[in-house]
N, CA, C and O atoms as a DFTB+ gen file, in Angstrom:
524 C
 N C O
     1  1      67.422     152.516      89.010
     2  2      68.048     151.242      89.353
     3  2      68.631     151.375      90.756
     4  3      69.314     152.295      91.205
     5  1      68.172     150.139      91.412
     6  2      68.522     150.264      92.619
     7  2      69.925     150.113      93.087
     8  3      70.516     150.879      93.847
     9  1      70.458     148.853      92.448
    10  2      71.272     148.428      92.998
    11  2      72.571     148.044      91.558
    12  3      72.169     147.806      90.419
    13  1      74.080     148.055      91.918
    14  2      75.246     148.116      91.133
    15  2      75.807     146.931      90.832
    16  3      76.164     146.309      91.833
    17  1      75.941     146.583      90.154
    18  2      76.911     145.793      89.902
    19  2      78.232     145.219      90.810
    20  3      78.528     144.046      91.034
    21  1      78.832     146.302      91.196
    22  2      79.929     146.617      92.364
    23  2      78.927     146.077      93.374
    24  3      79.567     145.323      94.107
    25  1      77.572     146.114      93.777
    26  2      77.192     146.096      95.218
    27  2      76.816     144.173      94.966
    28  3      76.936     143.257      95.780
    29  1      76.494     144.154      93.967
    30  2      75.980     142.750      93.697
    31  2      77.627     141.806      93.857
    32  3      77.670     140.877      94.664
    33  1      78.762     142.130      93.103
    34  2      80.192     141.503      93.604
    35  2      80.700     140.876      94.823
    36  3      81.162     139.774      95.121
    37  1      80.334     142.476      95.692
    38  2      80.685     142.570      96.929
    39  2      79.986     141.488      97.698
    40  3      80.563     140.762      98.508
    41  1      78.435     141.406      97.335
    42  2      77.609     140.162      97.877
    43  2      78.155     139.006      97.898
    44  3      78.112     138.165      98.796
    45  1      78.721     138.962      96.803
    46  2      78.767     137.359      96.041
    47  2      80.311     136.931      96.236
    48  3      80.730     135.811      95.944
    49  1      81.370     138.327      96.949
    50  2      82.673     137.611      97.857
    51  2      82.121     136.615      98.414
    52  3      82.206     135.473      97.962
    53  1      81.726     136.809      99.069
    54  2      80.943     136.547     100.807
    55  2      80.478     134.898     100.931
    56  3      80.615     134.204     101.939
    57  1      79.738     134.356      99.276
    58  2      80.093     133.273      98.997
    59  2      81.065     132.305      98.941
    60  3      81.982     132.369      98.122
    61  1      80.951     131.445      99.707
    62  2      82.534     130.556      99.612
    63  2      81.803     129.202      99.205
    64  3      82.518     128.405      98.597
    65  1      80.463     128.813      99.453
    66  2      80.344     127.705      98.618
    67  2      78.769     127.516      98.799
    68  3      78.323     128.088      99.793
    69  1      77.573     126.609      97.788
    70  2      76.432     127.082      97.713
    71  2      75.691     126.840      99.021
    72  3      74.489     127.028      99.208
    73  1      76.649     126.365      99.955
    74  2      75.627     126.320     101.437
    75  2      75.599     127.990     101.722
    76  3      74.725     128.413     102.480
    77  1      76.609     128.985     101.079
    78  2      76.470     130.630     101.673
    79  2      75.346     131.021     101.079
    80  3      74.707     132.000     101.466
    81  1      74.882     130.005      99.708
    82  2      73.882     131.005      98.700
    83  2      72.500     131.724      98.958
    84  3      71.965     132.593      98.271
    85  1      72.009     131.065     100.267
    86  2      70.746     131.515     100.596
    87  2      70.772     133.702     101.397
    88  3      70.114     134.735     101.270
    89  1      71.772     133.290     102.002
    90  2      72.328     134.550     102.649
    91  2      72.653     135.418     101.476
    92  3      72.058     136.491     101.575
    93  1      73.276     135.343     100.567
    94  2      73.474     135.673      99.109
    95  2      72.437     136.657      98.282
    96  3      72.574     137.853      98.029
    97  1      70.924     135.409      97.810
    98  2      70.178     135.580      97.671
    99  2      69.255     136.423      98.619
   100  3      68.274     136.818      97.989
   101  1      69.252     136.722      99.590
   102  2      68.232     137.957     100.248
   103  2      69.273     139.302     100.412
   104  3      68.771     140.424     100.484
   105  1      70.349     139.170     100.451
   106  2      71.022     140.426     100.475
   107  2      70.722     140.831      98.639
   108  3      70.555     142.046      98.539
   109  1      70.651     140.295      97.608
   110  2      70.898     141.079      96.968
   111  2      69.241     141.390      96.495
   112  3      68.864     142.198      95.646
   113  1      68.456     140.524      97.288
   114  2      66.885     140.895      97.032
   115  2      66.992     142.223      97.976
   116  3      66.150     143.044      97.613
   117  1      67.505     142.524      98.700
   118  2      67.494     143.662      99.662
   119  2      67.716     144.797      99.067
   120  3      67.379     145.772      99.738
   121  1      68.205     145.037      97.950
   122  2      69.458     145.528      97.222
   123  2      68.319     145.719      95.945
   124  3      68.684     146.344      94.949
   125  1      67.064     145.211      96.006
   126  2      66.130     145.392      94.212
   127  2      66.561     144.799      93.257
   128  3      66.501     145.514      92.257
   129  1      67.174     143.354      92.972
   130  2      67.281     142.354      92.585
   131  2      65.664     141.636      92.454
   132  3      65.237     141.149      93.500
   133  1      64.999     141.576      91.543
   134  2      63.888     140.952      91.352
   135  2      64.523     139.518      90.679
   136  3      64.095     138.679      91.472
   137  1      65.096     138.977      89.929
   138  2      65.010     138.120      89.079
   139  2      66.652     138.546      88.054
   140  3      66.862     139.719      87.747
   141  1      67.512     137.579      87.704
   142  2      68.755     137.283      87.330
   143  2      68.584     136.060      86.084
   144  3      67.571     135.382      85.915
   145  1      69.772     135.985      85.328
   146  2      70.161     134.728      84.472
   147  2      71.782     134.599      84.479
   148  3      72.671     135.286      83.975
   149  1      71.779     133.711      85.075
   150  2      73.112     133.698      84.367
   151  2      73.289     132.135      83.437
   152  3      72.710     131.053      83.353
   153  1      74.656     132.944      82.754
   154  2      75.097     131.788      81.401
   155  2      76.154     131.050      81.827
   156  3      77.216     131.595      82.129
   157  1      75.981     129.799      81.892
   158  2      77.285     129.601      81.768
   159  2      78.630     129.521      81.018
   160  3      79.753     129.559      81.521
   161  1      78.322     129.412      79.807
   162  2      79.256     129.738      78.800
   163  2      80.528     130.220      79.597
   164  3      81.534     129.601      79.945
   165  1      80.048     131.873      79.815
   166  2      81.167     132.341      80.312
   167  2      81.138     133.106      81.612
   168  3      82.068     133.819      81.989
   169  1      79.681     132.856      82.468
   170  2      79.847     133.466      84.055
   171  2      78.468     134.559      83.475
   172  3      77.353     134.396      83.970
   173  1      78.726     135.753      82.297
   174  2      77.997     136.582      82.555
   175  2      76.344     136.193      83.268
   176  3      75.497     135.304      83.357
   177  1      76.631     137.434      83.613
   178  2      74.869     137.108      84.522
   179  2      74.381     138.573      84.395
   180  3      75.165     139.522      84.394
   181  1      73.268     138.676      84.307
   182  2      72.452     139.588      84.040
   183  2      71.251     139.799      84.939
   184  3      70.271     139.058      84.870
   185  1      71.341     140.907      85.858
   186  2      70.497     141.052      86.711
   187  2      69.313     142.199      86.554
   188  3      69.596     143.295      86.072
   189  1      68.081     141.907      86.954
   190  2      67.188     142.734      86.428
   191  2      66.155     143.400      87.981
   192  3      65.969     142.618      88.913
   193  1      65.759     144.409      88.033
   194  2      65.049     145.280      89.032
   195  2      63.510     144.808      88.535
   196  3      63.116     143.923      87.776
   197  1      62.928     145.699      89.233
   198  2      61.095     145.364      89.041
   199  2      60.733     146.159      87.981
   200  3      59.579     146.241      87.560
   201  1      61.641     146.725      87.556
   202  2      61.148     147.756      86.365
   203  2      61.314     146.792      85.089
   204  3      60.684     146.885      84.036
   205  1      62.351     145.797      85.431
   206  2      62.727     144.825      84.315
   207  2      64.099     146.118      83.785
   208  3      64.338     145.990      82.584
   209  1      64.694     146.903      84.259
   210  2      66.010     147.160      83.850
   211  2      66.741     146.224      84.513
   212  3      66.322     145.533      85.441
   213  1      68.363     146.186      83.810
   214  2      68.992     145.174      83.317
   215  2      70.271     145.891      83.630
   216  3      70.280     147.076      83.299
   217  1      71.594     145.313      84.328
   218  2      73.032     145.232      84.542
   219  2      73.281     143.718      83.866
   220  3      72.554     142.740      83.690
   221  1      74.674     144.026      83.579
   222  2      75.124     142.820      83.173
   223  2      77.048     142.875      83.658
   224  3      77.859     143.790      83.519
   225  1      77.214     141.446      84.250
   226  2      78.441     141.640      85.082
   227  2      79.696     141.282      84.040
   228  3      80.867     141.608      84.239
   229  1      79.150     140.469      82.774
   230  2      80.586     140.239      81.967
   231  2      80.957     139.089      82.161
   232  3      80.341     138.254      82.823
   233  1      81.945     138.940      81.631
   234  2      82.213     137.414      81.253
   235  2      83.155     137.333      82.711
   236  3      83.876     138.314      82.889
   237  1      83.208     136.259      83.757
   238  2      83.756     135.767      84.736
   239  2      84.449     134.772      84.409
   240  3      84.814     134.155      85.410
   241  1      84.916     134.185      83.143
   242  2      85.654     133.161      83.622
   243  2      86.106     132.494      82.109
   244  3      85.307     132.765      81.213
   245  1      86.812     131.991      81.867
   246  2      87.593     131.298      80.258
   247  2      86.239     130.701      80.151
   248  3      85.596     130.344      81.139
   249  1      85.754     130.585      78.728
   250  2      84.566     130.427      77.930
   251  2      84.569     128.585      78.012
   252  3      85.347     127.794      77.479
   253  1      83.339     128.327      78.923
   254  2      82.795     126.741      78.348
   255  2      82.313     126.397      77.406
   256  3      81.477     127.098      76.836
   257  1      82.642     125.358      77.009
   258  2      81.875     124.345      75.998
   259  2      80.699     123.894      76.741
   260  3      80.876     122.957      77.519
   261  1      79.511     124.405      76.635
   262  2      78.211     123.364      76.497
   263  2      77.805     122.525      76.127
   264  3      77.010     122.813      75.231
   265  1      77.910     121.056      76.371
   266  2      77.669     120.047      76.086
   267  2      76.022     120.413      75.262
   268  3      75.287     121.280      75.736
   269  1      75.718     119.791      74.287
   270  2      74.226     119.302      73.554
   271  2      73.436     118.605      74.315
   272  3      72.222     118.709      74.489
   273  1      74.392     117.705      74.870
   274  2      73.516     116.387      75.710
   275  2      73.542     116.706      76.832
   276  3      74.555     117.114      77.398
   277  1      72.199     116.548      77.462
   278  2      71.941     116.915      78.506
   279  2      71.852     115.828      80.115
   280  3      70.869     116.150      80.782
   281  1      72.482     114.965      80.599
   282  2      72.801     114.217      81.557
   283  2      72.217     114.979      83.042
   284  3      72.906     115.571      83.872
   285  1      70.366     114.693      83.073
   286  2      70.622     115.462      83.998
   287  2      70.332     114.516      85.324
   288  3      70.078     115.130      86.360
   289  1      70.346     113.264      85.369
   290  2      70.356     112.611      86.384
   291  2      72.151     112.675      87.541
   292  3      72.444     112.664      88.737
   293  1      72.935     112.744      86.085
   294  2      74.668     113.458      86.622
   295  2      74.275     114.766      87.186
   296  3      74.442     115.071      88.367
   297  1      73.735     115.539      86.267
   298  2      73.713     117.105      86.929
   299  2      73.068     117.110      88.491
   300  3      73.747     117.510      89.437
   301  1      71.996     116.733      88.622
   302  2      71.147     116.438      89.889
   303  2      71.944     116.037      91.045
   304  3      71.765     116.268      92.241
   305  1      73.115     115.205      90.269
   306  2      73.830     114.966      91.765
   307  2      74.879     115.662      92.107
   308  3      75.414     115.786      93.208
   309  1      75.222     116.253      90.756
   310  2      76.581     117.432      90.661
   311  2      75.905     118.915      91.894
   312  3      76.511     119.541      92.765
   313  1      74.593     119.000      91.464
   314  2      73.708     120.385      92.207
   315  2      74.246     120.081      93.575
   316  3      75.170     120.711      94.089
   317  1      73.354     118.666      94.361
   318  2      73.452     118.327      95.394
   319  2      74.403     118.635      96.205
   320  3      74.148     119.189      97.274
   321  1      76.094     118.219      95.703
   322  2      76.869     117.919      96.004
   323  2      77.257     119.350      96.927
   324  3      77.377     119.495      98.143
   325  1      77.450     120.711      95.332
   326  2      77.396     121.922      95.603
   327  2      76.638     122.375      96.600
   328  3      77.267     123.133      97.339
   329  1      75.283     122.164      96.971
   330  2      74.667     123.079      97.656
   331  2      75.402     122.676      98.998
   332  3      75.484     123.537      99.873
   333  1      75.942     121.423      99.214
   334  2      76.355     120.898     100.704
   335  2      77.368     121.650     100.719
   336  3      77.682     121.800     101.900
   337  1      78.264     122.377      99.849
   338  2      79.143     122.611     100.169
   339  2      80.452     122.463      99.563
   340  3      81.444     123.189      99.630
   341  1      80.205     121.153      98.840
   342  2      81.398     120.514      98.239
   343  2      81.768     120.509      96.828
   344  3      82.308     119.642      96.142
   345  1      81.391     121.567      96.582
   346  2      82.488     121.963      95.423
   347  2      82.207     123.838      95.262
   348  3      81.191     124.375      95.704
   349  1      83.388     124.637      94.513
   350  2      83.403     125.873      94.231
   351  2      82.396     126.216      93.482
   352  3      81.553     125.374      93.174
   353  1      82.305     127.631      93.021
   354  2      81.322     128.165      91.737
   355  2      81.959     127.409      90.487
   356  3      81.352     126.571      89.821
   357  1      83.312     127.838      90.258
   358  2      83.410     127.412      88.888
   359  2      83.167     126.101      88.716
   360  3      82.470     125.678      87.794
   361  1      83.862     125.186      89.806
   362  2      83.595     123.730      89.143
   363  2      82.214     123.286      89.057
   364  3      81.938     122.440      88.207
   365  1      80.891     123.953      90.177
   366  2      79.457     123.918      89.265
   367  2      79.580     124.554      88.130
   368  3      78.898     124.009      87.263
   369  1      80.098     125.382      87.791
   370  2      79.690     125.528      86.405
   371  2      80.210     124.996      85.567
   372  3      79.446     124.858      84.612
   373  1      81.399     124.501      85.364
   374  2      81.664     123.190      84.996
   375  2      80.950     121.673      84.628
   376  3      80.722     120.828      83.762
   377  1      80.830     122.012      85.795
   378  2      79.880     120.332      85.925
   379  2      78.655     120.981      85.305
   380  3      78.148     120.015      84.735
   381  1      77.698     122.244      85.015
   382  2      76.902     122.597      84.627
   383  2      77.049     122.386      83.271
   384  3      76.126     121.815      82.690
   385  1      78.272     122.817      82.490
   386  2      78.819     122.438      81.124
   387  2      78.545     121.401      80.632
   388  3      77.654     121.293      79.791
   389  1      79.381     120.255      81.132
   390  2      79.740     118.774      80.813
   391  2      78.219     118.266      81.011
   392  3      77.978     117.336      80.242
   393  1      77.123     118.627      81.838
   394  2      75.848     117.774      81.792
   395  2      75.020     118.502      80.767
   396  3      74.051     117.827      80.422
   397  1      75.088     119.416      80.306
   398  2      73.815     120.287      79.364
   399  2      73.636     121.436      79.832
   400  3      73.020     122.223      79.114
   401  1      74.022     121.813      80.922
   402  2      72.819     122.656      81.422
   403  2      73.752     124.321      81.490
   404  3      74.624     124.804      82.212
   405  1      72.875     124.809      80.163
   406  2      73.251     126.356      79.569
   407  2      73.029     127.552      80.775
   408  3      73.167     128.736      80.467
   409  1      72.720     127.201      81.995
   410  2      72.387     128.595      82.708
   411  2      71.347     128.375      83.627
   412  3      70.717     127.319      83.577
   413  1      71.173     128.955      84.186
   414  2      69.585     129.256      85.259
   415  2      69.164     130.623      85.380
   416  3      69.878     131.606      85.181
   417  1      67.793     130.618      85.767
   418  2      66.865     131.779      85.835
   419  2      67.156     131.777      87.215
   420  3      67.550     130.705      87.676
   421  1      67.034     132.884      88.088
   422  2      66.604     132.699      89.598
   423  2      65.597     133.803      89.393
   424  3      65.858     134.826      88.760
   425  1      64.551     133.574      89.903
   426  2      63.447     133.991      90.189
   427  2      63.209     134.543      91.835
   428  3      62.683     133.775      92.640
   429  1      63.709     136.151      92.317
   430  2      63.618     136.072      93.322
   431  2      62.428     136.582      94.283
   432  3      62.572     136.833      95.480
   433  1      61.084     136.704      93.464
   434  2      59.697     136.866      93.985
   435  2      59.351     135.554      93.861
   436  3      59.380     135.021      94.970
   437  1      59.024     134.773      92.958
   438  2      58.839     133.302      93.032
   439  2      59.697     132.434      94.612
   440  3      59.219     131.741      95.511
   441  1      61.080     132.903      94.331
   442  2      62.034     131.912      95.064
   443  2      62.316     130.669      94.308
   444  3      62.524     129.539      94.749
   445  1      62.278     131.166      92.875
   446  2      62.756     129.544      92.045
   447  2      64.109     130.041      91.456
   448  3      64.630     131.136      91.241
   449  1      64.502     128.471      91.263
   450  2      65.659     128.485      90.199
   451  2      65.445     127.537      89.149
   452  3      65.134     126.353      89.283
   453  1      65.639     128.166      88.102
   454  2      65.095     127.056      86.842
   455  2      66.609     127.321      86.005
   456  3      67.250     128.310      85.651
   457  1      66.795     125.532      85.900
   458  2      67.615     125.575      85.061
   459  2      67.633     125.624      83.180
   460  3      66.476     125.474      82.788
   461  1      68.184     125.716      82.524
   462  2      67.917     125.321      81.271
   463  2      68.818     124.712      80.334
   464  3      70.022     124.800      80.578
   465  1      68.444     124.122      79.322
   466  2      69.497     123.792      77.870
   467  2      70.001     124.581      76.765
   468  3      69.445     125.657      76.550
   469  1      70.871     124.254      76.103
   470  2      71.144     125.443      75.238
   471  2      69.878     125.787      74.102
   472  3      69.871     126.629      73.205
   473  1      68.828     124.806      74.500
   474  2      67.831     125.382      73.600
   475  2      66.776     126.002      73.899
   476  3      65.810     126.108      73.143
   477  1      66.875     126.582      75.293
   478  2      66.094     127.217      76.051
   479  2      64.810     126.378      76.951
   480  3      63.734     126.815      77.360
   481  1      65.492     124.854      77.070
   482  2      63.927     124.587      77.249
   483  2      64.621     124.026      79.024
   484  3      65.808     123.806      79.261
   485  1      63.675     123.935      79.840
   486  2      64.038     124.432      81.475
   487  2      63.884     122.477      81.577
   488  3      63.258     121.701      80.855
   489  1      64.670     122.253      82.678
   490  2      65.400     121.184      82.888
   491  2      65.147     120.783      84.126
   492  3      65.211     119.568      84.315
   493  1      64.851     121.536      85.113
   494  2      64.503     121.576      86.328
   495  2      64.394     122.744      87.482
   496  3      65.413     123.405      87.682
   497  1      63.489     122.968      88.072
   498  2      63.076     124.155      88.570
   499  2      63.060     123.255      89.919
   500  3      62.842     122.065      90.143
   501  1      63.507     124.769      90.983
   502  2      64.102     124.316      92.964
   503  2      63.527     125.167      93.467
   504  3      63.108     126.133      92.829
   505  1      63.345     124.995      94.906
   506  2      63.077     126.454      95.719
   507  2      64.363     126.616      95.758
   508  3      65.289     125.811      95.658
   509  1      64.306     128.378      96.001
   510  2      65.277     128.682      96.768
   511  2      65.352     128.731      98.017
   512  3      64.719     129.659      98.521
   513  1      66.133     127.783      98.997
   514  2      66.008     128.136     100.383
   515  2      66.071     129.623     101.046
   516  3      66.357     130.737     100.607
   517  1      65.720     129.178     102.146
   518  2      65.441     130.464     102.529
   519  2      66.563     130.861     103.571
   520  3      67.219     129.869     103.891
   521  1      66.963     132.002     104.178
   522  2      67.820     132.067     105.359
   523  2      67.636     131.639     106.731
   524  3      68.532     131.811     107.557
């Protein structure tokens, strides 16, 4: 395994809001980050190498309620809002809560992000910009 947990943190200070995320995303591809999930429930995220081994960072944050219903024409504009800038991590994940949406895949050989429901079924898939 390439890369720590501790080194993946340290990345993700550096974030102050999802306009940092692209810079984010290639440092920790730099680092042997192939592909991640995180939950929102409670933050954990689980990052995986090319071998498909697996870290997992733990719960980040007081446990959400996942909405059933999935609002994702709200969510779509909740994303937007974030990537400009204008709002924190937690309150996307928040707003990720209150619309349906259980987590995302990032895919970092693809360059996708797919979101999903709590029933596993994907909701909408993005590029990831690039730096």
């Amino acid at each position: 395994m390439k890369f720590t947990i501790e080194e993946i943190k340290a990345e993700h200070q550096k974030v102050k809001s999802g306009a940092d995320f692209p810079k984010y995303i290639q440092a920790i591809k730099n680092r042997g980050v192939s592909h991640y999930t995180v939950y929102v429930s409670d933050g954990n995220t689980e990052y995986f190498d090319q071998e498909n081994q697996s870290e997992s960072s733990g719960s980040k944050y007081d446990v959400l309620i996942v909405s059933e219903n999935v609002n994702l024409e709200n969510f779509k504009s909740r994303l937007k809002l974030h990537q400009q800038g204008g709002t924190d991590y937690l309150t996307f994940c928040k707003d990720c809560a209150d619309n349906g949406v259980d987590g995302w895949k990032m895919d970092l050989n693809d360059m996708t992000c797919t979101y999903f429901d709590t029933e596993g079924h994907n909701l909408l898939v993005e590029n990831i910009p690039s730096v």
